[in-house]
C-alpha positions, -999 to +999 in steps of 0.1 A: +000+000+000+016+031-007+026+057+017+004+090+023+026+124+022+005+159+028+017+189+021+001+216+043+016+248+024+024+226-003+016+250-035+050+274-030+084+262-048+098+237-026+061+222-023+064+215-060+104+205-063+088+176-037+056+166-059+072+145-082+104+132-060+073+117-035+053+108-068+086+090-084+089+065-051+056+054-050+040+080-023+004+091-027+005+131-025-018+159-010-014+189-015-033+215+008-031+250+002-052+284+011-059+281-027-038+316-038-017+296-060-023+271-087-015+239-079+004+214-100-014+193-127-015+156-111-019+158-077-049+161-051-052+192-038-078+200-009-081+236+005-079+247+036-069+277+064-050+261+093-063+293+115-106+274+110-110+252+141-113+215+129-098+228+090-067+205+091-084+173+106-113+173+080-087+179+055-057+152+068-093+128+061-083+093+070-048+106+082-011+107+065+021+082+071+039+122+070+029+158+076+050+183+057+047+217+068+060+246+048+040+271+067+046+267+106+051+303+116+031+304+150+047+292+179+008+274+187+012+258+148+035+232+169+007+224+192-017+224+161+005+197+148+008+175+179-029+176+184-031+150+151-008+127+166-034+102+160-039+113+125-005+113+115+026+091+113+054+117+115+062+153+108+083+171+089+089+210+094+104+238+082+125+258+102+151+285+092+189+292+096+181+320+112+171+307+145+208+309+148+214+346+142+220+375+166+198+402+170+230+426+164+241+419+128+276+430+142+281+400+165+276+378+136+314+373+137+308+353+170+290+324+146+308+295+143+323+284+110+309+262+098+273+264+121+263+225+140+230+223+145+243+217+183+248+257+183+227+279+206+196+298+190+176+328+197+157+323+227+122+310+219+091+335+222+060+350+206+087+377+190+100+376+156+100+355+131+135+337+139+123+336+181+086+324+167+106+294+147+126+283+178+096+283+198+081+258+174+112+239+175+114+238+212+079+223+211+077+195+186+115+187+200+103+180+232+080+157+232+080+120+221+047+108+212+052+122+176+083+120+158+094+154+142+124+162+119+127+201+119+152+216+091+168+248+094+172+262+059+194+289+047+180+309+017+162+289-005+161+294-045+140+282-071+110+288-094+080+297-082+095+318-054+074+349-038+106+360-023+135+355-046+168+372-039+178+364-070+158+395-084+180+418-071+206+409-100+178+392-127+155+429-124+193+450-127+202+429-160+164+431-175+171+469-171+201+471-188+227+479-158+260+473-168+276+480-136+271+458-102+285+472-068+288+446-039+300+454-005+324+434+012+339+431-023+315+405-031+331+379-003+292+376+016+287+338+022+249+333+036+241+298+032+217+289+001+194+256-003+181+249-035+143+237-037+159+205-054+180+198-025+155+208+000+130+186-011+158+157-012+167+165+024+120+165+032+119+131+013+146+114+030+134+125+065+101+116+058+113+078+047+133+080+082+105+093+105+125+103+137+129+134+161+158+156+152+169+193+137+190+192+106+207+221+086+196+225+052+221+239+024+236+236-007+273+222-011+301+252-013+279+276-006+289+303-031+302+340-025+281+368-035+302+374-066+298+337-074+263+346-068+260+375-092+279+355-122+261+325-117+232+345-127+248+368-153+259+339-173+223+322-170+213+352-187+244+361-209+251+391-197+279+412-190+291+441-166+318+457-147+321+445-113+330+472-089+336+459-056+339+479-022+347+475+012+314+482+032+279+495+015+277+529+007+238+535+026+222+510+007+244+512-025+263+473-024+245+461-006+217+429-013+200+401+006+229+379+005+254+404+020+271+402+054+305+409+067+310+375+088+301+342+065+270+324+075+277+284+065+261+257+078+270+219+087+258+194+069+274+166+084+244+158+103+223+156+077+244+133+058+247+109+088+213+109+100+196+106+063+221+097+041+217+131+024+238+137-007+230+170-027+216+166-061+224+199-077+246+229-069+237+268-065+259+273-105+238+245-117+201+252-102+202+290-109+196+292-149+158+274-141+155+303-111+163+330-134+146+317-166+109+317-145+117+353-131+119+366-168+089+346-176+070+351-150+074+387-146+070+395-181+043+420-187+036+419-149+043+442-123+071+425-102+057+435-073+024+412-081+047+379-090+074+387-063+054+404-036+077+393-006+105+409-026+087+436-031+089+439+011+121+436+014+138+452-017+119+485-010+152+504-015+169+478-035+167+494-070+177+530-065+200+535-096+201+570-093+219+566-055+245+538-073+251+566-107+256+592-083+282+569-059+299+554-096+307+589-106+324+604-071+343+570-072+358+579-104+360+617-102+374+612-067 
């Protein structure tokens, strides 16, 4: 009989990088979404808003061997998920890198290189979003009656992405910049996890059911300039690379960029699951960039990208990098 996977949040990018790697070994797959985005041809889907008393149980029906959720934010999401302990086999939840982080992006430097998954995290609380994720791990961690893998990913990339950092170099080539300034002369290392390998990682824990917390990242996590080629070449363009010391307000500076590198360890992860990567941030990023240009053509970016939107507010101000081009050559 084969095994039952549903995907609460299962509609964004890593949701569908997981579809068919479940669908290829035999699982049955749900798919259960607010309904916002379409879903992918070939799968159940079943609708449903996790905040309606009694929404998830009607929907899990006659249960699941795993729960996959993409869309724990809520510290009380973790005891949403233990209550279907009888519905359910295991869990599997997303978590983030950057339970790890300090609230002072100046004592990054204090992070260990690479980051175990043994490292201390923020503590947990109702807060933000990186306390609100420890809580959730603190809660499905301990306790036994359900086994829970939780995986603390860096920053993910793929298609179908409503906050892709990636944009901040595809949007720059699509408007014909040919020059890039990056701070910390392009040496930022934060972590990335391709949807690929993140749905690699989801699979394997969910054939393993077990309580644990595993990084989630790419091998050699690349350098921002590594970054910005990667992309450039996906899209066969060129440009001077002007590379500075620390950002100039918010000229050099992007999403990826911090003084201190941020890597992960993924030893656990290949111990505990057996994980092996199956792509690599050079080799995933021409599908990434090739559905940004699709699927902002004609659109408003804002629309397809609208979490980027958020946080790229001041992101595109080429009038503050023309003006800081021409004092660096006049000066």
């Amino acid at each position: 009989m084969a095994k039952r996977a549903f995907l609460l949040g299962g509609s964004g990018q890593t949701g569908r990088a997981l579809v068919p790697r479940l669908q290829e070994r035999g699982w049955e797959v749900v798919v259960a979404s607010r309904g916002e985005r379409v879903v992918p041809e070939g799968v159940e889907h079943v609708q449903v808003d996790r905040t309606e008393p009694g929404a998830l149980e009607r929907a899990l029906g006659s249960g699941a061997d795993v729960l996959v959720d993409f869309a724990a934010f809520e510290p009380e999401h973790a005891d949403q998920l233990l209550s279907l302990r009888d519905l359910v086999g295991s869990l599997v939840v997303l978590s983030s890198a950057a339970v790890y982080f300090p609230e002072d992006e100046a004592d990054f430097a204090s992070l260990p290189l690479p980051i175990p998954e043994r490292y201390a995290t923020v503590a947990p609380g109702p807060g933000g979003y990186a306390s609100k994720k420890a809580a959730i791990e603190q809660t499905l961690l301990g306790q036994s009656t359900l086994p829970a893998t939780l995986l603390r990913a860096g920053a993910i990339h793929g298609p179908w992405s409503a906050w892709a950092r990636e944009w901040h170099f595809v949007k720059r080539m699509l408007d014909g910049r040919r020059v890039i300034v990056l701070a910390y002369r392009g040496e930022s290392r934060f972590h990335t996890i391709s949807v690929h390998n993140l749905a690699e990682l989801i699979w394997l824990a969910a054939e393993r059911p077990g309580s644990r917390v595993l990084n989630a990242g790419d091998p050699a996590p690349p350098t921002l300039l590594e970054i910005s080629r990667a992309i450039a070449r996906a899209l066969g363009h060129e440009w001077a690379e002007v590379l500075i010391d620390e950002p100039a307000g918010e000229v050099g500076s992007t999403v990826w960029s911090v003084e201190h590198p941020v890597v992960l360890d993924m030893t656990d992860a290949e111990f505990e699951l057996g994980y092996r990567p199956v792509t690599t941030y050079e080799r995933a990023a021409p599908e990434t960039v090739a559905w940004l240009v699709e699927a902002t053509k004609g659109r408003p970016w804002q629309e397809v990208l609208p979490r980027s939107a958020e946080l790229m507010e001041d992101a595109f101000d080429y009038e503050a990098e023309d003006e800081f081009l021409r004092n660096l050559t006049q000066g």
